[in-house]
C-alpha positions in Angstrom: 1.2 19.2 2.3 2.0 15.8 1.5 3.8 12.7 2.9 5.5 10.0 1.6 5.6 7.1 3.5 6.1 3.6 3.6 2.8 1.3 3.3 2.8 0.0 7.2 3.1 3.2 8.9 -0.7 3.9 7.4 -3.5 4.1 10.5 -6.5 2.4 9.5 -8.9 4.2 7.8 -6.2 6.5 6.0 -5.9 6.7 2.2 -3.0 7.1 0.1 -1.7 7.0 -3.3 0.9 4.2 -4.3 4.0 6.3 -5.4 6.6 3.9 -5.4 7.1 -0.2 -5.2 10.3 -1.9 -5.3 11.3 -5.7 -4.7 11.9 -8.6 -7.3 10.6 -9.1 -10.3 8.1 -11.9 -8.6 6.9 -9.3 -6.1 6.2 -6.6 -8.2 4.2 -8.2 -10.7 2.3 -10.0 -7.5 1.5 -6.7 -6.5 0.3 -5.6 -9.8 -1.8 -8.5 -10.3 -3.8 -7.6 -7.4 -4.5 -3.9 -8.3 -0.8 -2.6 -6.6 0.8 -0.5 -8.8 2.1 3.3 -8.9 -0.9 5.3 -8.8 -3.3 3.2 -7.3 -5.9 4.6 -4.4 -5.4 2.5 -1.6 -6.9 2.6 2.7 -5.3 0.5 5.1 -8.1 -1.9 7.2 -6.6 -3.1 8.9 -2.9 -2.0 10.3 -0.4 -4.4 11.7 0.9 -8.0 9.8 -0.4 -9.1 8.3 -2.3 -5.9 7.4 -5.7 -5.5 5.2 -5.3 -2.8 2.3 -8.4 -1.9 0.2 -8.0 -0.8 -3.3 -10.5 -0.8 -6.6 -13.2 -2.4 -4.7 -11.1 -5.6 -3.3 -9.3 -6.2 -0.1 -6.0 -7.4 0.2 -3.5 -9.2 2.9 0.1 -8.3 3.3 2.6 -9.3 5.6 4.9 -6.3 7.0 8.2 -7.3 5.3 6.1 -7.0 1.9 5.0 -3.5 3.2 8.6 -2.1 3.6 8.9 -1.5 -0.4 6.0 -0.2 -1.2 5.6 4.2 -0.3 2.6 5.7 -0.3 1.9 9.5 -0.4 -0.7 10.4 2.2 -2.2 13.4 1.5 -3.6 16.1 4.4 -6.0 18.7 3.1 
């Protein structure tokens, strides 16, 4: 079964897939300058803000009011 959820309620060392990012147009293409966008494979670090996400090799630091628009589907099984 799988879960979406948003970004910061990920426990470090769970992987997710990106399924969803909204904000304005400065945030989103932040985000996808760093490897953020919809379908990306992402494992939170380190939880809390700001929290360390991993994805494509690099690590990157968000602060939790970033977090809140981006959903993530975790997958179990």
């Amino acid at each position: 079964m799988n879960c979406v959820i948003p970004l910061d309620c990920l426990a470090p060392g769970e992987s997710a897939q990106i399924v969803d990012v909204e904000g304005d147009t400065t945030f989103l293409t932040r985000l996808q300058e760093i490897g953020l966008n919809i379908g990306a494979q992402i494992r939170m670090v380190k939880a809390g803000s700001p929290c360390i996400v991993a994805t494509g090799g690099h690590q990157v630091s968000l602060r939790t009011n970033e977090l809140a628009t981006v959903l993530v589907e975790l997958k179990h099984g």
